[in-house]
C-alpha positions in Angstrom: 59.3 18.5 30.5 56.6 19.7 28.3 54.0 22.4 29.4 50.9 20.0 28.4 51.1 16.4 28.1 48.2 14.3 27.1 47.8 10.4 27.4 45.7 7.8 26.5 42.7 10.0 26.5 39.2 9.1 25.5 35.7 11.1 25.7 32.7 9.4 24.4 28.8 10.8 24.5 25.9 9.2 24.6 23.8 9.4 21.3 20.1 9.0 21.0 19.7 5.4 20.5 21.5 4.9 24.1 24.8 4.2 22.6 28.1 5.8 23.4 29.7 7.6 20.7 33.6 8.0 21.2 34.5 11.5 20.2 38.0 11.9 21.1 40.5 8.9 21.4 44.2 10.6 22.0 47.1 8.0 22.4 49.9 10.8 23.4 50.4 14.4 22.7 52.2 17.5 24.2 53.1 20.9 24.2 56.0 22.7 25.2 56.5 26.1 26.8 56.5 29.2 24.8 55.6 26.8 22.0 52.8 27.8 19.1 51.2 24.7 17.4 48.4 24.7 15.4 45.9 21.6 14.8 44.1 20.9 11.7 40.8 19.2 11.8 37.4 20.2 9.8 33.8 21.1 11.6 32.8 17.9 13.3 36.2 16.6 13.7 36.7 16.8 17.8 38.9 18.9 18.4 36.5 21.7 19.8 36.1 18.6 22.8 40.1 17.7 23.0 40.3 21.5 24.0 37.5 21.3 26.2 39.1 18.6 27.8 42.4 20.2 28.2 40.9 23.0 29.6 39.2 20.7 32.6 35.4 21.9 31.0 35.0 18.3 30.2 36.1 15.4 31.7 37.8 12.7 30.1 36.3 9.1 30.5 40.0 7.7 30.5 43.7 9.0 30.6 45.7 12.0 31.7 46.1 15.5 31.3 48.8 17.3 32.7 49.5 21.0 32.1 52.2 22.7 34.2 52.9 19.5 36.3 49.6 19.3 37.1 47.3 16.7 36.8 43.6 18.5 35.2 42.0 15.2 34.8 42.6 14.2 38.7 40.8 17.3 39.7 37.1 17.7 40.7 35.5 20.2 39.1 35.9 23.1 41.4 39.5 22.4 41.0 39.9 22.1 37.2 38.4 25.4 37.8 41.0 26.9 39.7 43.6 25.7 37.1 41.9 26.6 34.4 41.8 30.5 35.9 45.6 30.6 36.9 47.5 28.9 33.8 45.3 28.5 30.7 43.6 31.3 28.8 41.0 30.2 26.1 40.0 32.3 23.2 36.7 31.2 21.6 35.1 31.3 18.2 31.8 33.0 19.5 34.0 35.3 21.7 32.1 34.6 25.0 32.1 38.5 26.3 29.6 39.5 28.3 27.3 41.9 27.1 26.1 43.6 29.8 29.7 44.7 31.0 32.3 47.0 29.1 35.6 46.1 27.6 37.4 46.8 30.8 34.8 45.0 33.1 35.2 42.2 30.7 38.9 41.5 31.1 38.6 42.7 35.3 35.9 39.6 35.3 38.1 37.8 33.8 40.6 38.1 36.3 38.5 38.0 39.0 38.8 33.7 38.8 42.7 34.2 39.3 44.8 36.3 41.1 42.4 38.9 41.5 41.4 42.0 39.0 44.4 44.3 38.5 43.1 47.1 36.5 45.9 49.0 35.6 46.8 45.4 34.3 43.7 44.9 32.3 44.0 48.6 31.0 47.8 47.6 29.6 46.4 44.7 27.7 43.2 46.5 26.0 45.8 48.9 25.4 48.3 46.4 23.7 46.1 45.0 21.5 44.7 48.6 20.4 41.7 49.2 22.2 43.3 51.7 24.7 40.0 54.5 23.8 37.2 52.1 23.9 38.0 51.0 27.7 33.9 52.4 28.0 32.4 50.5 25.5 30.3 47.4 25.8 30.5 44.9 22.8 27.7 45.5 20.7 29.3 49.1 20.4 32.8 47.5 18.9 33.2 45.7 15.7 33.8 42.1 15.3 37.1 42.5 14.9 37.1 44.9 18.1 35.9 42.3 20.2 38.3 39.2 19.2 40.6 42.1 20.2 38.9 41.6 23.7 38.7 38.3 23.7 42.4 37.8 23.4 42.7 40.7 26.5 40.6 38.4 28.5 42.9 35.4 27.5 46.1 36.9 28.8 44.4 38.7 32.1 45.4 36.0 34.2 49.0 35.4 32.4 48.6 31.9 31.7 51.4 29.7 30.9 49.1 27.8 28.2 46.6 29.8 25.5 43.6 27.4 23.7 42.6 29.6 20.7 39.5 27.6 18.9 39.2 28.9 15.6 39.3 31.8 16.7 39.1 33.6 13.3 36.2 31.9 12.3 33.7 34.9 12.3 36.2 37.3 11.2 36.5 38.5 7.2 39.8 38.1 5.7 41.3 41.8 7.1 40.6 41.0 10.2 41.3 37.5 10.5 44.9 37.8 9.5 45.0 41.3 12.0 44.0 38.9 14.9 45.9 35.9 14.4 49.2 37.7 14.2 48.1 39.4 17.3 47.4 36.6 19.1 50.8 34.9 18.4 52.3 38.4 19.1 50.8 38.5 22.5 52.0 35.1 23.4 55.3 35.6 22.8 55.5 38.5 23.9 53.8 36.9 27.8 55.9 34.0 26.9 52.7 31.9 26.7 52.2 28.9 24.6 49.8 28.7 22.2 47.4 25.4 21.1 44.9 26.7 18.2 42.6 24.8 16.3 41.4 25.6 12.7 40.5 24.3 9.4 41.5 27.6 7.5 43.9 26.5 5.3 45.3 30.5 4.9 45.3 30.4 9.1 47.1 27.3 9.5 49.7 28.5 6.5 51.3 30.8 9.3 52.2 28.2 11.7 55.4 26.0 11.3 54.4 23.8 13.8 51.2 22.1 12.6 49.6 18.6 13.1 46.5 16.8 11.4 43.7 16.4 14.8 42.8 13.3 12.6 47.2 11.6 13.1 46.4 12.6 17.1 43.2 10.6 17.9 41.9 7.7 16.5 38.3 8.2 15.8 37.3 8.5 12.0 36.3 11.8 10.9 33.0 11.0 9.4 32.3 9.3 12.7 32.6 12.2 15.1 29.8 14.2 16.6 31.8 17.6 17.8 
């Protein structure tokens, strides 16, 4: 059985003339375990929202998502949560961290929605991805590059079975980009995590073998989607 499958899955929003707009329109789709598949789709094309969905942030107006033989589109929202936290991590373009907090507080946080903070844990993971002597730092003391390198610490805290990585290079320059994509596949294998990015860097998406066109996936022309 595959780690994620998706079916018949729709999400429309409503657009200022009171109309509904459907963004994402997904017939059938699916990951397997330990897997690492990259999807291709410009700015604008949707697939920012298909990951949303798969991560239970949005709900779907029609169709199924199952991840780990569970059903995330079944769940109310304080349960998508509690899925979300034990089996998928999610690296974002913008990073997310939390500026307030340090590297360390920011992966402990992290884990604080699963299993509970481990910090010898998160200590091994800032380590493995080369950030073993800025455990003190908050982000706006780290480089760009320095905190994707936290961002994919937080990812892992909770060992999920399923990483979302949306174009997650995005803000990087070229050094760094190619430095934290071939970490982020490292990591994953190396958890024995599967991994579902999005990006329309043609250099990025040059690395995967596995890679599919968003646009072959769901059925909503490309000129006509909003996210």
């Amino acid at each position: 059985m595959p780690l994620l499958t998706v079916s018949r899955l729709k999400k429309s929003f409503a657009t200022p003339d009171g109309s509904n707009h459907t963004v994402v329109n997904v017939d059938q789709f699916s990951v397997d375990e330990r897997q690492q598949l990259a999807l291709e789709g410009e700015s604008g094309s949707g697939k920012t929202t298909f990951l949303n969905l798969i991560a239970g942030i949005l709900k779907p107006d029609a169709g199924q998502i199952v991840i780990a033989g569970k059903e995330m589109s079944a769940l109310k929202e304080a349960g998508r949560d509690r899925l979300r936290a034990t089996t998928i991590g999610y690296i974002f373009q913008t990073f997310n961290l939390l500026q307030g907090y340090t590297c360390l507080e920011n992966v402990l946080l992290g884990m604080s929605f699963g299993a509970g903070a481990d910090r010898a844990f998160a200590e091994e993971l800032l380590k493995r991805v080369g950030l073993g002597n800025r455990l003190s730092h908050r982000p706006r003391q780290l480089s760009t590059g320095q905190q994707q390198r936290v961002a994919v610490a937080r990812a892992l805290a909770n060992k999920p079975k399923l990483v979302l990585a949306d174009e997650p290079t995005g803000n990087l320059d070229h050094k760094n980009a190619c430095e934290s994509l071939a970490l982020i596949r490292e990591t994953c294998r190396e958890s024995g995590a599967a991994l579902l990015l999005v990006s329309h860097d043609r250099e990025v998406l040059a690395q995967f073998e596995n890679v599919k066109r968003f646009a072959d996936i769901s059925r909503v022309a490309h000129e006509e989607a909003l996210v």
